[in-house]
N, C-alpha and C positions, 0 to 999 in steps of 0.2 A: 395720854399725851406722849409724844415722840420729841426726844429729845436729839437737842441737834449734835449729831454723834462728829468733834470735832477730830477725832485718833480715825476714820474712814482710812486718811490716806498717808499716815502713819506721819503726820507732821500737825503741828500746833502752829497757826500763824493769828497771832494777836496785834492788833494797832492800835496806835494812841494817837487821836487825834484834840487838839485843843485850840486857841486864839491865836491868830497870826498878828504880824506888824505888815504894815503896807510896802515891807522891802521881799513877803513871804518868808521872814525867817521866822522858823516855830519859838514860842514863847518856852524860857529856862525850863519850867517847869514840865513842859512834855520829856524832855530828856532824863529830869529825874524820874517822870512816871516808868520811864521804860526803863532805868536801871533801878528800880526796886523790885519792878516785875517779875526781872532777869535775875535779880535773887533769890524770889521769894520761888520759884520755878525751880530753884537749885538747892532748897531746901528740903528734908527727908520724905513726910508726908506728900508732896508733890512730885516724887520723885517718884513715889510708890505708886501714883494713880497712874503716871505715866508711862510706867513700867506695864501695867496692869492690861492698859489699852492699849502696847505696843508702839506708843509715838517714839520714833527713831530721833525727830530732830522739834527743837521749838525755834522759833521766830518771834522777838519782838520790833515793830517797825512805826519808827515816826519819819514824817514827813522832810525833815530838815536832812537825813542821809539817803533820801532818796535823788537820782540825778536825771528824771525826767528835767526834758525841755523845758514842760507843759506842767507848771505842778498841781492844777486840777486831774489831769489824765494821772497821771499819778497817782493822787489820792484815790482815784474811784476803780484805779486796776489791783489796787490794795484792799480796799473795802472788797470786791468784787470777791475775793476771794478770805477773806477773815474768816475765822472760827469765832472772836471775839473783838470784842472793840470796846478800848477805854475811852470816854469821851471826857474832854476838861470842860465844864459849864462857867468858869469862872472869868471874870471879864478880863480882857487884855491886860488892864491898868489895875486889877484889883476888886473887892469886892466895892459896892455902891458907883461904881463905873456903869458905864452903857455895855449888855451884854454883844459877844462877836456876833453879827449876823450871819459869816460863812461855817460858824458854829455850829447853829441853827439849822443852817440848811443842808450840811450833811450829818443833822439827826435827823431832820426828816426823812433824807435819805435812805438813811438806814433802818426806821422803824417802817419804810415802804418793801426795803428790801427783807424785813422779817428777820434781821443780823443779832445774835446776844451780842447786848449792852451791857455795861456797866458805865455809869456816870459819876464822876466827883468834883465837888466844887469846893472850894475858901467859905468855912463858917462867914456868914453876915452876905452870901450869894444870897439872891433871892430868884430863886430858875419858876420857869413856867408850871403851873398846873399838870401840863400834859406830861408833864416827865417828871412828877414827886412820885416817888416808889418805891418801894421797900429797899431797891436795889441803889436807888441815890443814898451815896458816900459824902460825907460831909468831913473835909480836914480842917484842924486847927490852922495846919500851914502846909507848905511842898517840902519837907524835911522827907529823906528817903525811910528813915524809921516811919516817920509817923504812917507815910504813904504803906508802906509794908503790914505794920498792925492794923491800917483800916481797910486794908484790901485782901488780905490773908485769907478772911473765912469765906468771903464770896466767889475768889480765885479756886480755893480749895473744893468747893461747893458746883462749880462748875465743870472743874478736872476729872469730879468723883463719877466713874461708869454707872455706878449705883442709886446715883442723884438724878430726879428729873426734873429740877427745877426748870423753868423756862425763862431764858434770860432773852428771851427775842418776843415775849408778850410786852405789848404795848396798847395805848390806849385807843388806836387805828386799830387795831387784830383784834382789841376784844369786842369795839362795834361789829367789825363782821365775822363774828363767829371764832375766832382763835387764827383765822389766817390771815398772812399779812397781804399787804395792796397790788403786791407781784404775784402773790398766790392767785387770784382774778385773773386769769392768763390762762400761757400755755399748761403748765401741769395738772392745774385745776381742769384747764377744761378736758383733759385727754385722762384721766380720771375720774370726773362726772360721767364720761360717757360710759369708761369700762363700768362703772357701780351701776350705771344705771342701764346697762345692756346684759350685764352678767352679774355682777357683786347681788345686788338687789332683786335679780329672780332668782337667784339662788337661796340666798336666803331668808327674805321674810316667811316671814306665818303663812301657811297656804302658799309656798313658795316651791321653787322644784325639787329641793331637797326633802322636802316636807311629802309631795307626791310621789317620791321615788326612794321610799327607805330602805329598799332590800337590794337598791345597785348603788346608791351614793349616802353619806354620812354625813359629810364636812368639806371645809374647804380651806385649803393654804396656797398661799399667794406669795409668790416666788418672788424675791427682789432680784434681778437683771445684777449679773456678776460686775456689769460693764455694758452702758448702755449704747455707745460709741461703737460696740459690735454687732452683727446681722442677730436679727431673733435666731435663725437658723443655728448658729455660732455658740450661741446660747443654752438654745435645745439640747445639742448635742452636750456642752459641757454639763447641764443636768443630767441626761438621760447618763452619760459615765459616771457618776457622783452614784446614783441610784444602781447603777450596775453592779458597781466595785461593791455594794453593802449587800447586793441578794435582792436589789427591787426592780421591777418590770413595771414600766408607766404600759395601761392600758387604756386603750378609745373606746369610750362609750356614746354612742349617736342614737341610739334608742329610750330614750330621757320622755316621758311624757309632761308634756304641757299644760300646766294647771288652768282652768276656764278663768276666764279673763287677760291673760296674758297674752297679747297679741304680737309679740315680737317676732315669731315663727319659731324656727329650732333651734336647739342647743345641743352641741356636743363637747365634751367634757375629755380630758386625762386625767386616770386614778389608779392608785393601787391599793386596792382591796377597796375601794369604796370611799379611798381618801383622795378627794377633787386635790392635783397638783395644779398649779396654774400659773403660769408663767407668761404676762398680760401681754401680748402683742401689740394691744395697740398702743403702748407707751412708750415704743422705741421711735418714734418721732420726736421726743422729744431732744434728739442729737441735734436736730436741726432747730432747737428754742431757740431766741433771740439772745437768750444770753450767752449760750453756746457758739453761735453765731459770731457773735461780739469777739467773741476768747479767741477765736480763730482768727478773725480777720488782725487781730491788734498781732498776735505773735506767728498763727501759722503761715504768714504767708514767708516770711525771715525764713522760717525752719524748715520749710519744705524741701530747698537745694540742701541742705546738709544733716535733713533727720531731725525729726523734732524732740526739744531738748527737752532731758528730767522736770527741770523748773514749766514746761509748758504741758507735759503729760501729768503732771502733781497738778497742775489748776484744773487742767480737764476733769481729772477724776474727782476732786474737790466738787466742781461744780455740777459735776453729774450725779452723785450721792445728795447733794443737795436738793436737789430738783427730784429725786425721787422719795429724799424725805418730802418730799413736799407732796408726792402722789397719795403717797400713806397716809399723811396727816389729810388730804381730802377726803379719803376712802373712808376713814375712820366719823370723819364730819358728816357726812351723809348717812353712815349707820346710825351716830346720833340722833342727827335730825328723823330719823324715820322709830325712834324711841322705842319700845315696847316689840314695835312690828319686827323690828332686825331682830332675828336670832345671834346676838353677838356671842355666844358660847361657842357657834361652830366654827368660827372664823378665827383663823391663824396666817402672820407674817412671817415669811423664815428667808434669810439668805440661804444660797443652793446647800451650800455646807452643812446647813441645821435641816434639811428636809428627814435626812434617815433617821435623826434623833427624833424627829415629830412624829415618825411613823412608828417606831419602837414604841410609841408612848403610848400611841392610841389603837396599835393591832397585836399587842400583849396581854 
């Protein structure tokens, strides 16, 4: 399981969303969530994880300091971009009140969008089936202490680089398989193809690797530095990476095709027999719809004067994310293919980590 790695783009953006009043101002209690937050993020052991992943800056944001027009566009160009989101389950008025229905609906929202959660409600809430889990918080009351010692360990638990809990499983993800309902898309599908034109003749049992043991070994799968740039762009900043350490990518087009495999040919970059691969066909994902989205709301503003820190941090946010998302497919399909996937040969490395992979296995 791949963990959704929030320090990518060296900032922490966490939301608190909870019950509105029909004038949209957020209920007291969201502002306490955020200033417990924001302490409990400035205490030592959180200091240390954050230190650890390199986050420069954190962000906590509720709804009520936000100065959208629009305070739904708002919310959803916030979510849109979360590492985490606190959700309030409890009712406008109290516990045994009617719960908020705009509550509701961007939790579905977000267990669509695949977002870690955390949820807390007022003891005597009574929240849905679909969202009791280990990770539903239950406070006595909105006192900023109390809120800090029931959120500490899971705050803590999520910060930790070392932790892979998944805080974006939900009970949508687990019917289909661990991904969430925007996973059924573009990354998914531009991932199925790569696994199933390359990942997967490479490696199953009787697979190319398998017929070809004395030109190829294994295989590492290059995560894209920046997927916003030409593959070309790309190549070249791995092929320097591999330079600067003493490695020579080589082509190999002479790969025999194992009987049944009707796909035609395959050629391959390796050094010493270690398949590098750095997937081409997933640079289309710049133009996903979510992508898409992120441009058209800010880049067209920023185009006359440069576009801003604040819009190149979402980009990159959103782009890491969508390629967690290619990984977590990749990996879904070696499962489902159980026994048959050689998953011992298969390795993920950012460009950075390739010369350490190679030290490791041509030593």
């Amino acid at each position: 399981m791949i963990r959704n790695s929030y320090f990518e783009d060296g900032r922490l953006d966490i939301v608190v969303l909870g019950p509105m009043n029909n004038e949209n101002e957020q209920n007291s209690t969201t502002l306490t969530i955020k200033r417990a937050m924001e302490a409990l993020l400035l205490e030592e052991e959180a200091k240390k994880f954050l230190t650890e992943t390199r986050t420069k800056a954190t962000h906590v944001h509720i709804p009520e300091h936000w100065r959208d027009n629009e305070i739904i566009k708002g919310i959803l160009t916030r979510v849109d971009i979360a590492d985490l989101v606190i959700v309030n389950l409890t009712p406008k008025h109290g516990p045994g009140h009617p719960h908020s229905p705009n509550v509701f609906y961007e939790l579905g929202l977000l267990h669509a969008l695949g977002l870690p959660i955390i949820s807390v409600s007022q003891a005597g809430t009574d929240p849905p089936f679909y969202i009791v889990t280990d990770r539903a918080i239950t406070l006595k009351d909105f006192s900023e202490e109390e809120i800090k010692n029931k959120l500490r360990p899971s705050l803590l638990t999520f910060l930790d680089p070392a932790d892979f809990t998944d805080f974006s499983d939900n009970r949508i993800s687990q019917f289909y398989g661990g991904l969430p309902i925007i996973d059924i898309s573009a990354a998914v599908g531009l991932a199925t193809g790569y696994y199933y034109n390359f990942v997967g003749r490479l490696l199953t049992n009787g697979g190319i690797i398998s017929h070809n043991k004395e030109k190829v070994k294994r295989l590492v799968i290059v995560r894209p530095h920046n997927i916003m740039n030409s593959y070309d762009e790309e190549k070249d900043r791995l092929l320097d990476i591999l330079n600067r350490e003493g490695y020579t990518l080589q082509e190999e087009r002479g790969l025999a095709i194992p009987p049944g495999d009707d796909k035609g040919g395959i050629w391959v970059y390796h050094v010493n027999g270690i398949i590098i691969d750095l997937p081409r066909t997933i640079y289309p994902l710049k133009i996903s719809p979510r992508l898409l989205s992120l441009q058209e709301r800010s880049g067209r503003r920023s185009m006359a004067t440069g576009f801003s820190d604040e819009y190149k941090n979402h980009v990159h946010q959103l782009s890491e994310r969508l390629l967690d998302r290619v990984q977590n497919a990749i990996r879904y399909h070696a499962r489902k293919d159980g026994e048959r996937f050689r998953h011992n040969l298969l390795d993920f490395a950012k460009m950075e980590e390739v010369p350490g992979l190679l030290r490791k296995y041509l030593t």
